[in-house]
N, C-alpha and C positions, 0 to 999 in steps of 0.2 A: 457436897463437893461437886465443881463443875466437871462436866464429863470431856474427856479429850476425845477429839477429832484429829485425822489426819491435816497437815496443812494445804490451805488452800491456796497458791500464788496468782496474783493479778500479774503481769509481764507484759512490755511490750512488744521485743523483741524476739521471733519464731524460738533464736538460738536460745533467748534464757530461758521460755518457757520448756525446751524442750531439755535443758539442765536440772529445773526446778523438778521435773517427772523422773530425771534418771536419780538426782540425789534424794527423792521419797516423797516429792510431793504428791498429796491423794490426786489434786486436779492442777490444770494450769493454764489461765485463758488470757486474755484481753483485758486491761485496765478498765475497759466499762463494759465488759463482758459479764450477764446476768452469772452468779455462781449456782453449783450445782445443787445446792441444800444451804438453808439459811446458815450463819456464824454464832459461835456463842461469843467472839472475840476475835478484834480485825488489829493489825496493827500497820496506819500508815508510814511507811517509808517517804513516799515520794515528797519533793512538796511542791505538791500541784493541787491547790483550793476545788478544782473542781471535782476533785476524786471524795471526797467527802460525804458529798450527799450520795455519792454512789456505794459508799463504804459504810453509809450508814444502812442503806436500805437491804446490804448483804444481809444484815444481820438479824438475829431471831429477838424472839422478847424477851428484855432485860440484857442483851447484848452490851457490850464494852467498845467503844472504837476509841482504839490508845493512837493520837498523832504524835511521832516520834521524829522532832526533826525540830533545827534552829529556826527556821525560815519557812514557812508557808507562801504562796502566793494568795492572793482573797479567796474567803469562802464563798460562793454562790449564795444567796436567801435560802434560806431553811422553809420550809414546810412543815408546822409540828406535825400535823397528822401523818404524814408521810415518811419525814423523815426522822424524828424523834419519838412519838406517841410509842405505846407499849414498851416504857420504861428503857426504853435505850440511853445507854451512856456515852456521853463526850470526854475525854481529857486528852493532857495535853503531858509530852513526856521529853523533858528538857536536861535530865541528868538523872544517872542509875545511882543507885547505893550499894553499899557492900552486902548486903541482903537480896537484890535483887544478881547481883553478878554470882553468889551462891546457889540460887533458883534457878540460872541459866544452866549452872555449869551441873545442877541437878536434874534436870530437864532433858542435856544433853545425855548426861550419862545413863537416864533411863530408856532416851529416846534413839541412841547412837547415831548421832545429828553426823553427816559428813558436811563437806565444804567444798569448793570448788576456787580456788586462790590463781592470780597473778602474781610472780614476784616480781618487786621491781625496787632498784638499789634506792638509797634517797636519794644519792644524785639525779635521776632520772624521776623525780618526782613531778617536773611539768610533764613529763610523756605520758605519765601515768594520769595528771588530770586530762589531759589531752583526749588520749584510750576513752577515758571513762566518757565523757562530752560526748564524744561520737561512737558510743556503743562499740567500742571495739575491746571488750574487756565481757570475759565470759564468766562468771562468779563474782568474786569481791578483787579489788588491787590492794596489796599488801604491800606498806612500804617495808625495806629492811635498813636498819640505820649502818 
């Protein structure tokens, strides 16, 4: 069984990284910021191709990097040696199951995950893309119908 680790956040933003440390992240640095100990498991949010090759080389041997997102922008040329050799894994994560949304909410409960939310009505669902665009949104934006 894989071992867990505290989560590691990549962040842009001074403000997220320093939410990611108060809601329990172990570290929290820079998007292409070297991390402090290799990954056994990265999961990209962004979709920005060039975080890729960086998100691979987090990672330890036999590592997993899950991209999780509709849209990526290009990947950069790969390097096997660099950035693939010692059995590292690519995929690609396009839609959860009801298995995996039971592993979350099991994960959560063992891990007592907080959050950090904006609310925001649906009417007001452009401000909310808006907020998000220019980093004015500290956690996640939550619509409410």
């Amino acid at each position: 069984m894989p071992r867990e680790r505290g989560c590691t956040c990549s962040l842009v933003s001074s403000q997220a990284r320093k939410l990611a440390l108060e809601l329990g992240a172990a570290s929290a640095g820079g998007a292409y910021d070297e991390l402090p100990e290799p990954m056994d498991a990265a999961v990209l949010f962004a979709p920005v191709g060039d975080l890729v090759p960086v998100a691979l080389q987090a990672l330890d041997r036999g590592g997993t990097l899950a991209i999780a997102g509709i849209y990526l922008s290009d990947i950069p040329p790969l390097q096997y040696e660099r950035d693939l050799f010692q059995e590292r894994t690519v995929r690609s994560v396009t839609a959860s199951t009801r298995q995996d949304g039971r592993d979350l909410l099991d994960f959560a409960a063992r891990h007592r995950l907080r959050v950090a939310v904006t609310l925001y009505p649906m009417t007001r669902a452009p401000d909310a893309l808006a907020d998000l665009a220019d980093d004015r949104v500290n956690g996640a934006a939550v619509l409410l119908p």
